[in-house]
N, C-alpha and C positions, 0 to 999 in steps of 0.2 A: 409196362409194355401193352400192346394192343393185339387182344385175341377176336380173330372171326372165329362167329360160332353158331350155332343153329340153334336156337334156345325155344323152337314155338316149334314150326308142324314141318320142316324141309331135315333134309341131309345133312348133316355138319358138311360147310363152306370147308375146302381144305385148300391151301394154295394163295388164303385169299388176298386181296390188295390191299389190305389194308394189316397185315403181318408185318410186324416193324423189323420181325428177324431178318429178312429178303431184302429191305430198302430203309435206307438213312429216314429217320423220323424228325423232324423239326419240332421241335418242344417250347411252347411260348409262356413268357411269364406270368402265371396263375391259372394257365386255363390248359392241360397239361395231358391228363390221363381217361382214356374211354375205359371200361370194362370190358364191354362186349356190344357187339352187333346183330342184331338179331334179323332172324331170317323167318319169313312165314314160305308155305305149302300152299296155294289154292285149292288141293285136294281134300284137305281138312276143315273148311268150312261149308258142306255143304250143305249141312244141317244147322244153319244159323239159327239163331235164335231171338238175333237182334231183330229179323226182319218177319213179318207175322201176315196174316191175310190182310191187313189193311194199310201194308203197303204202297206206294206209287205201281210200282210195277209189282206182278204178281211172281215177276222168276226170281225168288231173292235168293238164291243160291247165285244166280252168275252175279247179282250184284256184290254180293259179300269176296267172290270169288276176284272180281277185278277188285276190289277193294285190297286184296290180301296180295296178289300182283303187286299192286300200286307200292305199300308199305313195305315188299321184300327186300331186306336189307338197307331199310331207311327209320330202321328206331334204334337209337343211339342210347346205350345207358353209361352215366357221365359216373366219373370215379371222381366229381370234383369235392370237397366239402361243400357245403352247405351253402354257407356265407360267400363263398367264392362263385358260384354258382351262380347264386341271387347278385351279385357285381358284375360277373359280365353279360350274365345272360337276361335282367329284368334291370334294367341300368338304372340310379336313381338319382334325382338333381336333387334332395332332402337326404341327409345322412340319416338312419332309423335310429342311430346312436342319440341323435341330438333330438328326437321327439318326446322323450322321458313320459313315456307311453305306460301305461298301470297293466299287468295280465292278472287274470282270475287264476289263482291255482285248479279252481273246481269246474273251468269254464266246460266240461265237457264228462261232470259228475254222473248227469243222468245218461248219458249215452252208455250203454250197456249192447256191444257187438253180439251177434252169435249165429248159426245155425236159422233161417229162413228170417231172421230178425231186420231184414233189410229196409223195409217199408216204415217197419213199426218205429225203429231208430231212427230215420233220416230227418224227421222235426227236432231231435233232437242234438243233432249235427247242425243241421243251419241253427239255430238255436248258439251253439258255443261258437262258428265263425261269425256268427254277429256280435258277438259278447268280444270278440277280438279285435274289433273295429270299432267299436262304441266309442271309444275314446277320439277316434277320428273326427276334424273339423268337420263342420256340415256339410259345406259342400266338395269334400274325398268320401265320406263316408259310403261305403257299400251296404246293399241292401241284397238279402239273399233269401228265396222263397223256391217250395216245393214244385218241382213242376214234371216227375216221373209219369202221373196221370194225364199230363195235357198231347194234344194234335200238333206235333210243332212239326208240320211238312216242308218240304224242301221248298224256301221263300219264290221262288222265280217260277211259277205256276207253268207258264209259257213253255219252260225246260226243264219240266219235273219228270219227266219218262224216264226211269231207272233209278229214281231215288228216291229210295225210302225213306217215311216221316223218323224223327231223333226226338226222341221227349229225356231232356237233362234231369238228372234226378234231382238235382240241387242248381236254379241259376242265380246268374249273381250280375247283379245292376251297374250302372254306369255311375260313377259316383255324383253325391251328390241328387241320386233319383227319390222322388217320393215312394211311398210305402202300398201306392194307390194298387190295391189288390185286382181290382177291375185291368185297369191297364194288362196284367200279366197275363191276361189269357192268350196264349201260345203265340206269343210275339216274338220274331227273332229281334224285331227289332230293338227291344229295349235291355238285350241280354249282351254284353259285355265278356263274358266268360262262363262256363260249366263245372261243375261238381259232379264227378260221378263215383256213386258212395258203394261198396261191395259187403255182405254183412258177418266176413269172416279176413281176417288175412292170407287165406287161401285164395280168396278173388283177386289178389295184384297179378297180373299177366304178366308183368318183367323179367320175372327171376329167370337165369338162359334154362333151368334147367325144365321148364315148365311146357307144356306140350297141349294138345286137342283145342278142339273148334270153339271153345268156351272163351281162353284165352285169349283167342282170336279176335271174336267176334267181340269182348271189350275192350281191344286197341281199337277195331274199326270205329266201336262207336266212340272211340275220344278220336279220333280224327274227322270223324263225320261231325264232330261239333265243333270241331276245329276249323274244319273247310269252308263250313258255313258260316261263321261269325267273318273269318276273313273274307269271303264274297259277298255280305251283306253289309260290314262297314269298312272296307277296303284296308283292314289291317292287313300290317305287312308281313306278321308274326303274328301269334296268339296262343293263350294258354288254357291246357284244361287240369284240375288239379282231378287227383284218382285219391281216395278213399278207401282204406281194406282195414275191416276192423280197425286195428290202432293204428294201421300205416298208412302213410301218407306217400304220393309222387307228386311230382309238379312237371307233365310233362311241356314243352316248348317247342311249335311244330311253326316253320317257314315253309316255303315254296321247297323244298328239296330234301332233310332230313327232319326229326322227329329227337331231339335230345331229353332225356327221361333225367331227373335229377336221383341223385341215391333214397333211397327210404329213408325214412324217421317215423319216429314215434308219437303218434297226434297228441300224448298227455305230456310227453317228455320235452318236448320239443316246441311248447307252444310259442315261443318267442319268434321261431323260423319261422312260422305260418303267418305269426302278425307281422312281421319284417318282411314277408315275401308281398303281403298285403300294402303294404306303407308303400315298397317300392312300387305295384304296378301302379299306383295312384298318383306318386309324382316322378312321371317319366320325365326326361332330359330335352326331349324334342317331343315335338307333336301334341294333343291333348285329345282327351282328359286322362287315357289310362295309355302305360310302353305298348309299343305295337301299333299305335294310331300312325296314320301316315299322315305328315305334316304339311305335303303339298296340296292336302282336300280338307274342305271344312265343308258344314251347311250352309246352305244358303240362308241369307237374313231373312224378314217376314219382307220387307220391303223390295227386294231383289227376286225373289219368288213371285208377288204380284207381279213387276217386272215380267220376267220370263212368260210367265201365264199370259198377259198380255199377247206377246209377241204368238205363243202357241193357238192361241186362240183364232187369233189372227191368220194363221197359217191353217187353221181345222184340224188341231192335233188334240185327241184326248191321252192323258193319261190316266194309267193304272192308280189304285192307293200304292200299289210296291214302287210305281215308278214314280210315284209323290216322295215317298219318301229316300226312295236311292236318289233324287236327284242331289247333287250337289257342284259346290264348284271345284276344280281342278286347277290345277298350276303344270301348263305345259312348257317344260323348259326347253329350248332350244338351242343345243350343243353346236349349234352350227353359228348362228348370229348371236348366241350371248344376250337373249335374250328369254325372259317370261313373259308367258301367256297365259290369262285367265279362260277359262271356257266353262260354261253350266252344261254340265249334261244330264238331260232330261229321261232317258227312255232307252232301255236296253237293247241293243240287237240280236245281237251271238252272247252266249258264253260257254266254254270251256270249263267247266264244273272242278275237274280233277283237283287235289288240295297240293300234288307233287308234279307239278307242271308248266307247260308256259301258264295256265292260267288265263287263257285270253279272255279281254271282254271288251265287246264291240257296242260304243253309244252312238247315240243320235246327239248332237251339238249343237249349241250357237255360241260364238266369241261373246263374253262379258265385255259389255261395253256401257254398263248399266250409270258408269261414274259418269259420260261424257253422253248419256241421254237418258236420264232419267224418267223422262215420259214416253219414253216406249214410240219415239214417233216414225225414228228412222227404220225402214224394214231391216231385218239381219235374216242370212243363208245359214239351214241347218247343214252340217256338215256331218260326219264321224270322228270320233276320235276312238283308238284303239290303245290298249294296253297290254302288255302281256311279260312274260319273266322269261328270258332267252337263252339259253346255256352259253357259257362265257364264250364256246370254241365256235358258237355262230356269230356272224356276223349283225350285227344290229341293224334294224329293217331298213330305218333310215335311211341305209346310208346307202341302201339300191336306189330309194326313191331319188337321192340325189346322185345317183351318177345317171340314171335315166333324162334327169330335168337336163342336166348339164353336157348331154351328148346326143337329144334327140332334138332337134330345133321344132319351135314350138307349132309351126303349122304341119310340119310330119306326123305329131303327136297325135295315136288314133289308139284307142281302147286300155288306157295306161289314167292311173288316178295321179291328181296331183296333190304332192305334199305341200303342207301350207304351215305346220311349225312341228317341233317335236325332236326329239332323241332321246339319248340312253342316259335315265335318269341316275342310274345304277354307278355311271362312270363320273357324271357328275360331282354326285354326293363322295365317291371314292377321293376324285381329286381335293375338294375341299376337308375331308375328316385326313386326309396325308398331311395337310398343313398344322392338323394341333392333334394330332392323336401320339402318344408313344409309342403305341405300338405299332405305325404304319412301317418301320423297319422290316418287322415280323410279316408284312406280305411281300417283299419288295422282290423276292426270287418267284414270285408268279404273275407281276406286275406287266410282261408280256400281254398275259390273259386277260388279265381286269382293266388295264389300259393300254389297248394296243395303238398304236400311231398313227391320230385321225387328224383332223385339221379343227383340233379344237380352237374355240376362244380364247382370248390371252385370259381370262379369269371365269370359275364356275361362277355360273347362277346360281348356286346349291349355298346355304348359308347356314354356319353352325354358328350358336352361343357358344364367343372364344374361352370364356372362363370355364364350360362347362364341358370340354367331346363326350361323345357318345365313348364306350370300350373299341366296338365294330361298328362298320357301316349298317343300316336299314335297308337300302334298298338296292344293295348286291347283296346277296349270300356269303358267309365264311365259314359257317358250320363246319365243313368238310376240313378245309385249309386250316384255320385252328385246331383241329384235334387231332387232323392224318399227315400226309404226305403230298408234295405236290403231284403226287399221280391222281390225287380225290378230286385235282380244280375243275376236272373237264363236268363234274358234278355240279358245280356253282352255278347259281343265275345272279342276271342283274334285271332289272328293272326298267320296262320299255315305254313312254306314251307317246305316242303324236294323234296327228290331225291331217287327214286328207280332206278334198271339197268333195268329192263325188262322192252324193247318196246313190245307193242299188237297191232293191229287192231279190230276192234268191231266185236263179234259172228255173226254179220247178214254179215259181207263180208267174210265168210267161201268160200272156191274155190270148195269142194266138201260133201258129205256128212261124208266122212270118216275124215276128216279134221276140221271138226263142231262134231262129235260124241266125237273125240278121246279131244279135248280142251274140248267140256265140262266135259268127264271125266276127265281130268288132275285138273279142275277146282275144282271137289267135292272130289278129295284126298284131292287135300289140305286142304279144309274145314274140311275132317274130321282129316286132321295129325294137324290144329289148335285148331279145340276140343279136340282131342282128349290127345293131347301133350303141347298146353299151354294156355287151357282153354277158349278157346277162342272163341265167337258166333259172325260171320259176321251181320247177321239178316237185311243184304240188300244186299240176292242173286240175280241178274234179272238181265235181255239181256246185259245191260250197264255195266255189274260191272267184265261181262267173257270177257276175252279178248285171242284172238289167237297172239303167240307170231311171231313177224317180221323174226324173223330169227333163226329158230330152230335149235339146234343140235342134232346127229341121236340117241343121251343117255340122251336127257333134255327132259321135258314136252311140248306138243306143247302148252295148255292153261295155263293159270293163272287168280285167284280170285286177283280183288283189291278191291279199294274204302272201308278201313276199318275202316272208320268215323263214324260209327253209330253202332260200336261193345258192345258188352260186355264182360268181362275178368271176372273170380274170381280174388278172392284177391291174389292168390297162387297158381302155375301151380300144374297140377294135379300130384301125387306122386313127389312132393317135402313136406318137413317137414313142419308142422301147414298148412296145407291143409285146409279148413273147411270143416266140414260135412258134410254143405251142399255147393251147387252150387246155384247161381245166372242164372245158365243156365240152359234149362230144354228141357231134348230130345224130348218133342213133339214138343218144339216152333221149334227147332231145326228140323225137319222135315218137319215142316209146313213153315220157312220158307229158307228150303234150296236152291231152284229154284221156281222161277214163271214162271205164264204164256206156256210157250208152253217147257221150260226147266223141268219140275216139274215131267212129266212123266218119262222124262228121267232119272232124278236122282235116282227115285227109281228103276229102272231095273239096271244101273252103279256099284251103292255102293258096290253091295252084295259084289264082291270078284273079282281081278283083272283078274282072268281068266273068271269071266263073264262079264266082259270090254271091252278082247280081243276077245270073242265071237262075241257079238254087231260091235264091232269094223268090224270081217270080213263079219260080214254079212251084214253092212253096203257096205262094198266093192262090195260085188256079187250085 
């Protein structure tokens, strides 16, 4: 059965939703039973310990404090066995049966756990998981080095304010990496996964019955290395293994829950640990290690000069971080049935959080490198955005296209236009239904995960028929495999597209006429989306107006985006079966058309374009 329980710093949940006693539980084959759900207290970390004076931000009590927010009731401890565990949850295209792989009985002799022994022992841990991988071909082979001493600050400099630096006590390379010791000084980039080693079995955090800010504050940090491996090489999933004296977790953290594997014994056990090792190495999809997302690769050396070109050309510098995030992207488009390649070069926004949409906002240009090799045709940076959407929202897309498709094009004033992209999440769903066994097992939530859009006759999402994945990648199922379908509204899926309009943020306006005239371009559009394809943004505010890069002397200078968190009728307005009523309600609609210091504005704007161009010049004088 499935018990909520409070096992770290909060109240026992009582009541809670996920008590199979209250509601019918759906039991799927092999992957079956939770233990318990664990709850954190923000009140209890506020003496963290993770976070120290050299810090990003010096309040590391509220950081730690949203961190233990974020994780409440999102660390999952699995009652699965082992091997079960490692098949559905680390999937693997190599059977570890069939590697006829050698283990050391002593691999892990001299490690001797104990009381302040933490430091002193952890050479001697990487030490025995290397001795467990030895055997691996050269290029899977893992490489794993000390790194509890190093500066490993939050990668994205630009949006480091609140986040504190993570030094792993144990990382572990990308297989097949050299040994080059130089390289590893506090690079996220070359780190693949984290070790975090505790010097007693008193240090495991899981057990429910375990409690204080200690515990705490070593979940945050296997999430905060978590978060970060997945924002810095765009896994979809990723793992941190925990260390306690002899015991061992393997936790597995996505966009939405945190699934902890049971303990074992790191002398008793060591086949598990080299089996869980075999598996990340050869994942089913994607590469080099499960977890990679197989619609992004790097870019080649020759396709880089490429792009450089073109940036140059344009007068963009980039960062070393934005050298190295660049990559290419496979933008599929649920709508035409088609894929799009796109480089993107340079970060705009991100959304940090590890249980979230996740968003992150690039700078782009379409790949066209195959059909102009010399760089000679100019190409438009554009954006592409990403983000992980809760099932019960609607996908961003699919405002954009009823906007396109009910505002006729010269009406169109302060509105971006979509240029490819959808919900990749629904994609991949529809094509793993065609060879998985288990897609029966979601088929009562199938509403949610695929609701009735105007797909393609065929996904663009393409799996190895010999081989399915267990679950999808790039929807969530965590929740729906182990609970009820009351858990789906829990699940995300997986968003990209690509709009053409570049912005810069309302607060870098150059004058006041320049900031008046974008926010008004900004609330046309809002209301030529209500008013023409029913449409309620209902997250106006400083972030979401943006002044466009490079205006022309007939376009709007602003535009409304971020239409993630919209509402739509069912029906644009004056098209046939309309409903009666609307889902949208002009007070909300008022109330939430601008915040904060925007909000006055809006209401003097709207009235009528000649009292736009009013404001506007007397903005000028």
């Amino acid at each position: 059965m499935l018990v909520s329980v409070s096992c770290l710093l909060g109240p026992r949940v009582s009541g809670g939703r996920f008590q199979s006693a209250s509601a019918p539980t759906i039991v799927l084959p092999n992957f079956h039973h939770l233990q318990s759900k664990m709850s954190f207290s923000s009140s209890s970390v506020h003496s963290s310990s993770a976070c120290s004076s050299t810090d990003v931000d010096s309040t590391g009590a509220s950081v730690q404090s949203g961190w233990a927010s974020e994780l409440d009731g999102r660390i999952l401890l699995s009652d699965l066995p082992l091997e079960d565990y490692l098949d559905e949850l680390v999937p693997c295209s190599s059977p570890y049966e069939s590697a006829n792989l050698t283990i050391d009985a002593n691999t892990f002799s001299d490690y001797e756990p104990g009381d302040g022994l933490e430091v002193k022992s952890t050479p001697h841990v990487r030490n025995g998981l290397a001795s467990l991988v030895a055997d691996f071909d050269d290029d899977i082979r893992l490489s794993f080095w000390d790194s509890h001493s190093g500066d490993y600050r939050f990668p994205l400099s630009p949006f480091a304010t609140n986040h504190a630096k993570s030094s792993p006590d144990i990382s572990v390379s990308f297989p097949g990496a050299s040994d080059d010791v130089e390289a590893r000084s506090s690079r996220w980039e070359i780190i693949s996964m984290c070790v975090e080693a505790k010097d007693t079995e008193k240090g495991d955090p899981f057990p429910h019955h375990k409690s204080g800010a200690t515990n705490a504050d070593t979940i945050v940090q296997l999430a905060r290395n978590a978060r970060t491996l997945m924002l810095v090489h765009g896994f979809l999933y990723s793992f941190v293994l925990g260390i306690y004296g002899d015991i061992v977790r393997i936790a597995r953290f996505d966009r939405t829950v945190c699934i902890v594997s049971r303990p074992f014994n790191l002398r008793h056990n060591l086949h598990i640990l080299q089996r869980f090792f075999w598996h990340y190495t050869h994942p089913i999809i994607g590469s080099p290690v499960v977890g990679c997302d197989p619609t992004i690769r790097p870019l080649t050396t020759k396709e880089d000069a490429w792009l450089q070109k073109h940036l140059t050309r344009a007068r963009v510098e980039r960062t070393e971080m934005d050298i190295f995030m660049t990559r290419r992207v496979e933008v599929h488009d649920d709508h035409e049935g088609t894929v799009v390649p796109y480089f993107v070069y340079q970060v705009v926004d991100v959304n940090p959080r590890l249980m979230s949409r996740s968003t992150i906002v690039w700078r782009a240009i379409k790949d066209t490198y195959a059909e102009d090799q010399h760089a000679r045709n100019a190409v438009k940076s554009c954006i592409l955005k990403e983000s992980w959407r809760h099932l019960v929202r609607r996908p961003e897309a699919v405002f954009y296209r009823r906007m396109a498709s009910t505002i006729p094009e010269e009406e169109r004033w302060g509105l971006p236009r979509l240029l490819a992209g959808g919900d990749i999440g629904q994609l991949e769903l529809r094509a793993w239904e065609l060879c998985s066994p288990h897609a029966v097992d979601l088929a009562y939530e199938r509403h949610l995960r695929l609701p009735m859009s105007p797909f393609p006759a065929a996904s663009t999402y393409r799996y190895p028929p010999s081989c399915p994945l267990p679950w999808p990648q790039h929807q969530t199922v965590t929740w729906a495999i182990n609970m009820t379908s009351k858990c789906t509204y829990r699940e995300r899926s997986h968003m990209r597209f690509v709009i053409e309009e570049v912005g810069r943020p309302l607060t870098d306006f150059r004058d006041t006429k320049e900031l008046v005239t974008a926010m008004r371009d900004a609330i046309k559009g809002h209301r030529l989306a209500y008013n023409k394809a029913g449409i309620l943004h209902r997250d106006v505010n400083l972030g979401n107006i943006l002044i466009v890069d490079e205006p022309t002397p007939e376009g709007p200078l602003g535009f409304l985006h971020d239409f993630d968190y919209s509402y739509m009728t069912d029906v644009a307005p004056g098209h046939d079966s309309a409903p009666a009523s609307s889902n949208i309600d002009s007070t909300e609609l008022k109330e939430k058309t601008v915040r904060q210091s925007c909000q006055l504005h809006a209401i003097a704007i709207i009235d009528s374009d000649a009292r736009a161009r009013d404001i506007s010049c007397l903005a000028r004088s």
